[in-house]
C-alpha positions in Angstrom: 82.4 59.6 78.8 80.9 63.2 78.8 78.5 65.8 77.9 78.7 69.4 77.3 76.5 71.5 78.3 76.9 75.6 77.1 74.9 79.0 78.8 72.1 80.0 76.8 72.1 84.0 75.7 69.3 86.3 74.3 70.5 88.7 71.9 69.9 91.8 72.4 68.5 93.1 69.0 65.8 90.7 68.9 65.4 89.1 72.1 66.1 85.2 70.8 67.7 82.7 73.1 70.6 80.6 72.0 73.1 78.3 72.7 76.8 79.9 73.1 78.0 76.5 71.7 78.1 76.2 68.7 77.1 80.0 67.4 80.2 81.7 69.5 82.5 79.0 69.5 84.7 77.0 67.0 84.3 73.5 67.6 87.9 71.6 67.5 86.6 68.4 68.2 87.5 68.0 71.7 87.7 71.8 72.5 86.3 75.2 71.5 87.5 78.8 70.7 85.4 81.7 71.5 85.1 83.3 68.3 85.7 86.9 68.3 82.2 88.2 66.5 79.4 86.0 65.3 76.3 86.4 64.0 73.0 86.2 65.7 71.2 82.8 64.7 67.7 84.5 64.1 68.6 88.5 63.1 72.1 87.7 61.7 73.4 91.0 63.5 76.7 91.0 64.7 77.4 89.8 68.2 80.3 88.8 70.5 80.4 87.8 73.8 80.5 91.1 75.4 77.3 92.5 74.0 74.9 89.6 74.8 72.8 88.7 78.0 73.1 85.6 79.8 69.3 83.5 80.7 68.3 83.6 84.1 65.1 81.8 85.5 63.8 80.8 89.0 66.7 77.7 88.8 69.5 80.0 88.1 71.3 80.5 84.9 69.6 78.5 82.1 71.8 75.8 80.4 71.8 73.5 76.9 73.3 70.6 76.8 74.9 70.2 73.1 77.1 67.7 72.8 78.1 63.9 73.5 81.1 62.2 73.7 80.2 58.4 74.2 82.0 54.5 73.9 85.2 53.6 74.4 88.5 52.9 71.5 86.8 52.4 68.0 83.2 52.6 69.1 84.1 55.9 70.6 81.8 58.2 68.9 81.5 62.3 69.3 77.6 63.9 68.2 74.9 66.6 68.7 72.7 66.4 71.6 69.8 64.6 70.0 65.9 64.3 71.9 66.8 60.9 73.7 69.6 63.4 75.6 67.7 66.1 76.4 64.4 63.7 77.3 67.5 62.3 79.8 68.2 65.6 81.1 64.5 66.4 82.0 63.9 62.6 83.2 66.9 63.1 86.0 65.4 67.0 86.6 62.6 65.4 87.9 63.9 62.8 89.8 66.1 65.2 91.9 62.9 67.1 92.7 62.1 64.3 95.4 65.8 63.4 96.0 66.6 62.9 99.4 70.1 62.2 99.8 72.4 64.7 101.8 74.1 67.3 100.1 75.8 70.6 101.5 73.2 74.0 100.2 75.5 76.2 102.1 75.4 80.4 100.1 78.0 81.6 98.4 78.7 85.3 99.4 78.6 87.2 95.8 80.2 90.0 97.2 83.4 87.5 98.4 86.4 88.7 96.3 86.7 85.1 94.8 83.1 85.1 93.8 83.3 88.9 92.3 86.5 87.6 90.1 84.2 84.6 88.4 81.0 86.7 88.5 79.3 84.0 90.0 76.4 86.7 91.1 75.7 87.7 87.5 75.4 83.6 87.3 73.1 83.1 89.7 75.3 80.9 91.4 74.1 81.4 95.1 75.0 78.3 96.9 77.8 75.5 96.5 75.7 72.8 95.4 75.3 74.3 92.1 78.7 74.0 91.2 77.8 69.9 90.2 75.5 69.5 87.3 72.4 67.7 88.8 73.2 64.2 87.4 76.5 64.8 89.1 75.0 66.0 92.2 72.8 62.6 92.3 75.5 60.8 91.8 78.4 62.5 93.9 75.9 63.1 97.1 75.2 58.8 96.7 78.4 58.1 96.5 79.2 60.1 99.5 76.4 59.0 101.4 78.1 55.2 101.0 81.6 56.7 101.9 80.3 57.8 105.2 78.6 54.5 106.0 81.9 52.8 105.8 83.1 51.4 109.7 86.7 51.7 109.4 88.0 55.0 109.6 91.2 55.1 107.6 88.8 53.4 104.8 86.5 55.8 105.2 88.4 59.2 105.0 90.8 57.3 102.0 87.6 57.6 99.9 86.6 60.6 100.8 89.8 62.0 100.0 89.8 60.7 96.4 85.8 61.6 96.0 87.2 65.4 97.2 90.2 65.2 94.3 88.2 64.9 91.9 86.0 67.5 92.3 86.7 70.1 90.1 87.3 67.6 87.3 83.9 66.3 88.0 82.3 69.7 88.9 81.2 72.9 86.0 84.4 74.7 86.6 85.5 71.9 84.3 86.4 73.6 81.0 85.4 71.9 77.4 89.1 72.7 76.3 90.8 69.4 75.9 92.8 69.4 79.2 91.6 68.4 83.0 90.5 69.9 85.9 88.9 73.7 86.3 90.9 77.0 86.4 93.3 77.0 89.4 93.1 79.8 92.0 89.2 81.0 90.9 86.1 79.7 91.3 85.6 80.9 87.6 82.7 78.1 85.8 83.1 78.7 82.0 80.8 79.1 79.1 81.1 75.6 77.9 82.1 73.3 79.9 82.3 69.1 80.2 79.9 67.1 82.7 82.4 64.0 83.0 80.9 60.3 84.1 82.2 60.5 87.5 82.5 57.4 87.8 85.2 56.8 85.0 86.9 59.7 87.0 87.0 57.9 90.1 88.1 54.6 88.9 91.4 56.5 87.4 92.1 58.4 90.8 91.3 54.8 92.4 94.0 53.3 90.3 96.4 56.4 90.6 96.0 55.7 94.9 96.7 52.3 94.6 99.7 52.7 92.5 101.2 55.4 95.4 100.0 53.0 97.8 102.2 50.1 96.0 105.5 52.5 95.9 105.1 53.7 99.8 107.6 51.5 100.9 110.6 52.4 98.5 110.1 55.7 100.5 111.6 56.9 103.4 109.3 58.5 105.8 111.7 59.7 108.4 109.7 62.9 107.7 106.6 64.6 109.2 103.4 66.9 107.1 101.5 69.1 109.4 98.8 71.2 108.1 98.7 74.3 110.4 99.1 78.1 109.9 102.4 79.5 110.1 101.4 81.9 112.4 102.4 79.5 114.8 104.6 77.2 114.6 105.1 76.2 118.7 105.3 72.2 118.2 108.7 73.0 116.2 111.8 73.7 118.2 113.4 77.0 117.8 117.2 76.5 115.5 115.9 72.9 113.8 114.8 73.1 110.1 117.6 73.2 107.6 115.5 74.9 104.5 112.4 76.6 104.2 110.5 76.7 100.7 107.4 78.9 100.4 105.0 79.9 98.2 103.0 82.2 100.4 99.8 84.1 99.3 100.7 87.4 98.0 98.1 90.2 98.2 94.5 89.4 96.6 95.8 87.4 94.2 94.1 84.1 95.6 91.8 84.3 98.6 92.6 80.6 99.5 89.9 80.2 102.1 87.2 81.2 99.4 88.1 78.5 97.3 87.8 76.1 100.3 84.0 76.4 100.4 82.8 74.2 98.2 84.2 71.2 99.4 84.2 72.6 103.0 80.3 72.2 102.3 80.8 68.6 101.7 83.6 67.7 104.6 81.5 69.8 107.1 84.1 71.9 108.1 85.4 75.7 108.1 88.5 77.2 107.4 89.9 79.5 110.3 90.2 82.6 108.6 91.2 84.9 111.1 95.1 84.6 110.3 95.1 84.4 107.0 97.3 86.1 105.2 96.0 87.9 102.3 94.0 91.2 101.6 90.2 90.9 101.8 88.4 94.2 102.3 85.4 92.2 103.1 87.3 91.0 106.1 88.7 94.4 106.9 91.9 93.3 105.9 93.6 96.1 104.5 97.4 96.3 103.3 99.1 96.9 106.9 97.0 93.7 108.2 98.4 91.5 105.4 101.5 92.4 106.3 101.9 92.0 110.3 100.5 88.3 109.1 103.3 88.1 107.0 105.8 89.3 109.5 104.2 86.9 111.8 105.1 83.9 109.2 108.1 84.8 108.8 109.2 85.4 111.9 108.2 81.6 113.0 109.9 80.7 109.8 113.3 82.7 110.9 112.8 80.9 114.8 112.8 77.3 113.6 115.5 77.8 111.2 118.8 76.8 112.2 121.6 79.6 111.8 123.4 80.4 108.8 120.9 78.7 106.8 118.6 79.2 104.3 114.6 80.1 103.0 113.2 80.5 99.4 110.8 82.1 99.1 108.1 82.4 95.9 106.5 85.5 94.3 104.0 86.5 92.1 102.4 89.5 91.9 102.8 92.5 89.9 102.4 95.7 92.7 105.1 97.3 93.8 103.9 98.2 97.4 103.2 94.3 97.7 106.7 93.2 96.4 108.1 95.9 99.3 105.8 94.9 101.6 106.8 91.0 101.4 110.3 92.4 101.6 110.0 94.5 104.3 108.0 91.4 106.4 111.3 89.5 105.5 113.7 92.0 106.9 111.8 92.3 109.8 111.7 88.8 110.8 115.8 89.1 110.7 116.0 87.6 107.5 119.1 88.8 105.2 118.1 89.2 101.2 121.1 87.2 99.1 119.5 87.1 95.6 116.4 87.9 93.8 115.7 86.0 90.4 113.2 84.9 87.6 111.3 81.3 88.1 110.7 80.5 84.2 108.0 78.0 84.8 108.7 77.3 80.5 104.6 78.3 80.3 102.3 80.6 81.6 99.1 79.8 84.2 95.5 80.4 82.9 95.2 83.4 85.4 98.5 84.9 84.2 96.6 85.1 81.0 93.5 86.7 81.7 94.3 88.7 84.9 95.1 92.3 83.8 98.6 93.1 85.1 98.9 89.9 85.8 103.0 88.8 86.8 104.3 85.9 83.7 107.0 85.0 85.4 107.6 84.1 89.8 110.2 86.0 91.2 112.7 83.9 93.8 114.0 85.1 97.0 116.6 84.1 98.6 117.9 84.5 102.0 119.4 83.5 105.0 119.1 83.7 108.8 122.9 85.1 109.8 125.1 83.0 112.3 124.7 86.3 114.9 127.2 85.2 117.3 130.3 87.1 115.7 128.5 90.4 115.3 126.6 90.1 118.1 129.7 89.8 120.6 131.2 92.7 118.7 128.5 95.0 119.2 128.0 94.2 122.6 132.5 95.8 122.5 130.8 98.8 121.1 133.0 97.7 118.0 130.4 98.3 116.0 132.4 100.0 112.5 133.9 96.4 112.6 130.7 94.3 112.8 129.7 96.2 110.0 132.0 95.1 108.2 131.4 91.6 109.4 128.3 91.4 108.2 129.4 92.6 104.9 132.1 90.1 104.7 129.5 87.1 105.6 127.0 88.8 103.1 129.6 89.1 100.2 130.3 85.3 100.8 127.1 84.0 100.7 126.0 86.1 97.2 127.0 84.4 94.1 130.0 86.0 92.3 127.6 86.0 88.8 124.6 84.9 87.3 124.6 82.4 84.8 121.2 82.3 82.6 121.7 79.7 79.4 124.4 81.8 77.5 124.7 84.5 79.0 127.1 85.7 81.9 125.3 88.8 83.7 126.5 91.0 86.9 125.0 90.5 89.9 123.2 94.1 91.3 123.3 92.6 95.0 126.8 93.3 94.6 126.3 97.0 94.5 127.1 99.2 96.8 123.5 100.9 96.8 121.9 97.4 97.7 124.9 96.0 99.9 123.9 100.1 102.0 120.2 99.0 101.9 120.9 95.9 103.4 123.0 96.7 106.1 120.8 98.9 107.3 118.0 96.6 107.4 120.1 94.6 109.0 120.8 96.9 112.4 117.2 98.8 112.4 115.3 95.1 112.8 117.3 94.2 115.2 116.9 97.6 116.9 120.4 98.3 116.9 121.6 102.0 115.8 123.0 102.3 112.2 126.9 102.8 112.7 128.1 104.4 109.7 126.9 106.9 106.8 126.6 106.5 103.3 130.0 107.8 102.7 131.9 106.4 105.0 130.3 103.0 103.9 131.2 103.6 100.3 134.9 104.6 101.4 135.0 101.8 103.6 133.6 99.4 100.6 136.7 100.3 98.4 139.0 100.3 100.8 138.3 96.6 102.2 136.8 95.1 98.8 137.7 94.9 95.0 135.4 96.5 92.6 134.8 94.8 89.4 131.8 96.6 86.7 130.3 98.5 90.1 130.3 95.4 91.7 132.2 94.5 95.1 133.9 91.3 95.9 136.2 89.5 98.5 139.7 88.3 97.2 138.8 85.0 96.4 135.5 86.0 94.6 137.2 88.5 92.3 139.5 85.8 91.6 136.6 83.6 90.4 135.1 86.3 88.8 138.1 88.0 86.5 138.4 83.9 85.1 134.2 83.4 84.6 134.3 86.7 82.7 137.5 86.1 80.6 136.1 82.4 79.9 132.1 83.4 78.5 132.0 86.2 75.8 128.5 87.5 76.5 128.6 89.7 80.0 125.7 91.4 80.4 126.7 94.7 82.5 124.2 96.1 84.9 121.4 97.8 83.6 120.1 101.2 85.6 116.8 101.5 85.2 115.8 105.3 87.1 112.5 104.9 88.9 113.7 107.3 91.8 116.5 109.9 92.9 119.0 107.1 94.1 119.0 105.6 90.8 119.2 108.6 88.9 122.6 108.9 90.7 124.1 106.0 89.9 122.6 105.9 86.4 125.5 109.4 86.0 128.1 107.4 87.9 128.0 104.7 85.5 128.4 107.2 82.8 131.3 109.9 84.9 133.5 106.7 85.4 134.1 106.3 82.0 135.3 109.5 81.2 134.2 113.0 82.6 131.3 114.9 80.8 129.7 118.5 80.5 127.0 119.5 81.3 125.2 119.9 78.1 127.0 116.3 76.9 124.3 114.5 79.6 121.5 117.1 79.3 119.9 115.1 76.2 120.5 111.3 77.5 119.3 112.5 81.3 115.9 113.9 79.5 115.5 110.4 77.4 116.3 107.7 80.4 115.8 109.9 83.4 113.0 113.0 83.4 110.1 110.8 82.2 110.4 107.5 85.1 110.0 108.8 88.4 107.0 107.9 90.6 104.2 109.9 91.3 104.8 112.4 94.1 108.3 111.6 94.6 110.4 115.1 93.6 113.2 114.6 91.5 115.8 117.4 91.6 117.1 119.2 88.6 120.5 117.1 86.9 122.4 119.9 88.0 121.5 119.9 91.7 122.3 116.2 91.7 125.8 116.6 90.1 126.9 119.3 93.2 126.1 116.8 95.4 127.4 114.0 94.4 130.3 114.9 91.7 132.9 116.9 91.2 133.6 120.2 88.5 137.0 120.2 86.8 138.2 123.3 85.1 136.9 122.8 81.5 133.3 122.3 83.2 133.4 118.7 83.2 132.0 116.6 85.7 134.0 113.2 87.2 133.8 111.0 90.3 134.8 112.3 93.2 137.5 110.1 95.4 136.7 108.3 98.0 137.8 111.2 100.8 136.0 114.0 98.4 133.3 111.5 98.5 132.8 111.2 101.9 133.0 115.1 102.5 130.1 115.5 99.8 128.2 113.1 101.3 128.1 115.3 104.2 127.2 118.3 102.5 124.4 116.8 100.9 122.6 114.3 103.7 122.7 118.2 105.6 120.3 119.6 102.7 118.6 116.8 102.9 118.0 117.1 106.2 117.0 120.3 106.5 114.8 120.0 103.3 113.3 117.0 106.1 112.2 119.7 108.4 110.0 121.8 106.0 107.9 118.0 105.7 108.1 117.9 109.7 107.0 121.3 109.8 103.9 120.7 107.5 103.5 117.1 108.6 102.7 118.5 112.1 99.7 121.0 111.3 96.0 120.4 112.0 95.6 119.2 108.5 98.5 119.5 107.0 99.3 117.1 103.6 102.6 116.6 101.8 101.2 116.5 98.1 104.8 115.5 96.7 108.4 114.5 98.5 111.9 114.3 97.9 112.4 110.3 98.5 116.1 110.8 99.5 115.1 113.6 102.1 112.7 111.3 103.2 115.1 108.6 104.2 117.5 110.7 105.4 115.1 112.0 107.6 113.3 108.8 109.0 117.2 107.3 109.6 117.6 110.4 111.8 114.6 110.3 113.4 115.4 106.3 114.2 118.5 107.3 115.4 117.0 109.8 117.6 114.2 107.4 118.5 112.0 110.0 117.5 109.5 107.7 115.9 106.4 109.8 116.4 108.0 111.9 113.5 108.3 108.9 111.4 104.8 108.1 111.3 103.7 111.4 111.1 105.4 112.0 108.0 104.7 108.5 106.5 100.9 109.2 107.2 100.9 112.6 105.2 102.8 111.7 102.1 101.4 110.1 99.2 100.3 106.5 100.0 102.9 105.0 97.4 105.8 106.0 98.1 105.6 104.9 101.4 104.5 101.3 99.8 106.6 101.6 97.2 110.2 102.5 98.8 111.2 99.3 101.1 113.7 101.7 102.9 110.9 104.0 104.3 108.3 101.3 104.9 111.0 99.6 107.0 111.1 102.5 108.8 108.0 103.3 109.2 106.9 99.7 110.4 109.5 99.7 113.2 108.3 102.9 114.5 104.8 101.8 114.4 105.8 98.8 116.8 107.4 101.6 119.3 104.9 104.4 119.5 
């Protein structure tokens, strides 16, 4: 049924070679732990897997095998390698020294960020062909040989398609850990690992095929598959898919043409590469690349979807810049952001595991092409104040009033006026159109046209809904404000002024605790008190409270001018021979590059983004939308 074969180490005190299996390892019968320590075989020192050297000869890395799992139902039987199995081993060693069958030798780059990740070069894994043991090498390079010999060509590339899905199974990425098939996303080959009889492997796919086969006609296949980039999708009409799901490659996470090559080598063909969308340095694709190949995706993805409708998309990765980058390709393809939210999978992958920083759980987005025709006719009145609130009104309708996870009944922060701002804005600068209304003015205009329920904004009918969906479940969960940056920090003190009005020295000791210690490298937080005068109002016992909405308006005035003229010290240094902005006031920032946009001054905008630190132009969506606009004008 199988064999497993295990590395072979040298110690490092006495310089004996051994087997990893079964000194490191605790044998569970059909799978091993890696023990933490264990004790040489010949010194007894202690050893773990980290302090020992892996065997390499002129064939590569040297390899036992140790155990046999052999027979079938009560004549199964599990043992030790004996002599007739390793006599076996050197019997086929030397028949595949005058083997002449085709197989692919093609290299394996070691400096490739897949083959870096599984260490193949410390492996000596220098070619594909060594990722089949040599029996299954004979055996998978015969049985390809026959499936090319076969006439009829639906035949033909049938079997080759079920000899290439078993691969892995069949191939030393193949773990000895009681499951099937090899580690997903890496080219990582373990320690120990199974040789499985390929042949009992392909039987099972064989009856797996026929058994599709047998239900293809309870299907309907008024459908089409295409397998092409979608960097261009030209053979689909523009305004004629109804949903889009994707799952697109985020970042270096998985370098998906990389872990084409080994059965590329077989199949004789190459991935194009040149548009994929990922971040390779050793394709000189950097961050920006990745994500004009992005926009480019989902850009075809916002043509062929009809209006009004909808696209999910998946995410996993733990950076910040790459989350805002992904968002920012989004926006600018004319996308609209309705809902972000966990994907609990119920279990976590292999990679999530062992990947440092690794994400455990896929965030969702989802959003929608807008129906433009209303705004669009509007704007073209130069009634723009009213398409903004158009677009408000479809966006409100289109979020959910709440979020419902198993018990719990939890507020929704796309309902908030900081994220409802954000999104109009993204809204008019991708489509090139000048932003029509201020911060204030927006907030007045919010609480003039909308009910406000726990910092939350709603139409008539939603409020509705949501007063009797929070007097119905017991356990609301209100929003949490976590302060990463300036614009959080003030809402973080609203949240606290609207329930009554505080000193100074009442929110000096819970602004050190949840506020002083979060904010991102580089990015300059004012003092508390700087904050409060611009955004809150004194009363006479020294007690801050919430301004309303026409003091509100007024402050925000006050405050976007000190911002702004804070902007023009960064111009000033921005524009030197080599002048660097070390650290930044984030709000300044985007009060600055919204100004500049509005005065099509995008030279500005890039020369800024180029001399502030790296992430919190990576790390702030509204500044790297921005900046990538003006990019495409200068």
């Amino acid at each position: 049924n199988y064999a497993v074969w295990t590395d072979v180490f040298c110690c490092p005190n006495c310089a004996h070679e051994f087997p990893f299996f079964p000194y490191g390892v605790i044998h569970h019968g059909n799978k091993v732990e890696t023990r933490k320590e264990f004790n040489c075989p010949e010194c007894d020192i202690k050893l773990n897997i980290r302090k020992i050297e892996r065997i390499i000869n002129h064939k590569g890395k040297k390899k036992s095998i140790v155990w046999i799992n052999a027979g079938t139902g009560k004549n199964r039987i599990n043992r030790e390698a004996n002599e007739f199995d390793k006599e076996l081993v050197k019997q086929i060693e030397n028949y595949f020294e005058s083997f002449t069958k085709w197989y692919p030798k093609e290299s394996i780059n070691p400096e490739g960020y897949s083959a870096k990740l599984a260490q193949l070069g410390n492996k000596a894994i220098d070619e594909i062909s060594k990722f089949l043991s040599t029996r299954n090498l004979i055996v998978f390079a015969d049985l390809w040989e026959r499936a090319n010999n076969i006439v009829d060509t639906t035949i033909r590339n049938g079997v080759k398609s079920l000899l290439t899905s078993i691969f892995t199974v069949v191939s030393e990425r193949q773990g000895y850990f009681g499951g099937g098939g090899g580690m997903s996303g890496n080219l990582y080959m373990p320690v120990v690992r199974m040789e499985k009889n390929i042949f009992d492997s392909f039987k099972r796919k064989i009856k797996k095929y026929e058994e599709a086969e047998m239900s293809k006609p309870k299907v309907n296949f008024d459908h089409f598959i295409t397998n092409q980039s979608s960097t261009d999708l030209s053979n689909i009409p523009s305004n004629s898919i109804d949903y889009i799901y994707t799952d697109p490659p985020f970042g270096a996470n998985i370098i998906y043409s990389e872990m084409n090559l080994l059965l590329e080598g077989w199949l004789k063909v190459k991935t194009n590469d040149g548009a994929e969308s990922v971040i390779d340095e050793t394709k000189n694709k950097g961050f920006h690349e990745y994500g004009k190949l992005m926009t480019r995706c989902f850009s075809e993805c916002y043509r062929v979807l009809k209006p009004g409708n909808w696209m999910t998309v998946e995410f996993h990765n733990t950076k910040a810049s790459i989350w805002n980058l992904i968002q920012t390709s989004i926006f600018e393809a004319g996308f609209v952001v309705a809902q972000v939210n966990k994907l609990d999978k119920g279990s976590t992958t292999i990679l999530a595991d062992i990947r440092p920083g690794a994400a455990v759980q896929d965030l969702i987005i989802s959003c929608y092409k807008p129906n433009l025709t209303k705004t669009r006719a509007k704007t073209e009145n130069k009634d723009e104040n009213i398409s903004v609130w158009d677009f408000v009104d479809g966006h409100l309708k289109r979020l959910p009033s709440f979020i419902i996870n198993e018990e719990t009944f939890s507020a929704n922060s796309e309902r908030t006026s900081k994220i409802l701002f954000d999104r109009m804005i993204a809204f008019y600068v991708q489509r090139g159109l000048p932003v029509p209304i201020d911060a204030g003015k927006f907030q007045q205009g919010l609480r003039e046209r909308f009910i406000e329920r726990d910092g939350m904004f709603f139409t008539n009918e939603q409020v509705q809904e949501y007063d009797r969906k929070k007097a119905e479940v017991p356990n609301f969960v209100q929003l949490s404000i976590f302060v990463a940056n300036e614009q959080d920090a003030i809402y973080w003190l609203r949240n606290i002024l609207e329930k009554e009005p505080r000193t100074e020295q009442d929110l000096h000791p819970m602004w050190m605790k949840e506020v002083a210690g979060n904010m991102r490298k580089g990015d300059t937080l004012p003092e508390m008190r700087t904050i409060l005068e611009e955004n809150f109002l004194k009363n006479d016992k020294g007690q801050w409270y919430l301004p309303d909405p026409e003091n509100e308006a007024d402050l925000e005035k006050l405050r976007t001018k000190r911002l702004l003229k804070q902007f023009e010290t960064y111009k000033i240094e921005a524009y030197k021979p080599k002048g660097k902005i070390n650290e930044a006031r984030v709000e300044a920032l985007r009060a600055g590059f919204k100004q500049c946009y509005q005065d099509k001054d995008f030279k500005t905008i890039i020369q800024i983004g180029d001399r502030i630190p790296n992430n919190l132009l990576m790390e702030d969506e509204v500044l790297l939308q921005f900046y990538d606009i003006a990019s495409s004008r200068v």
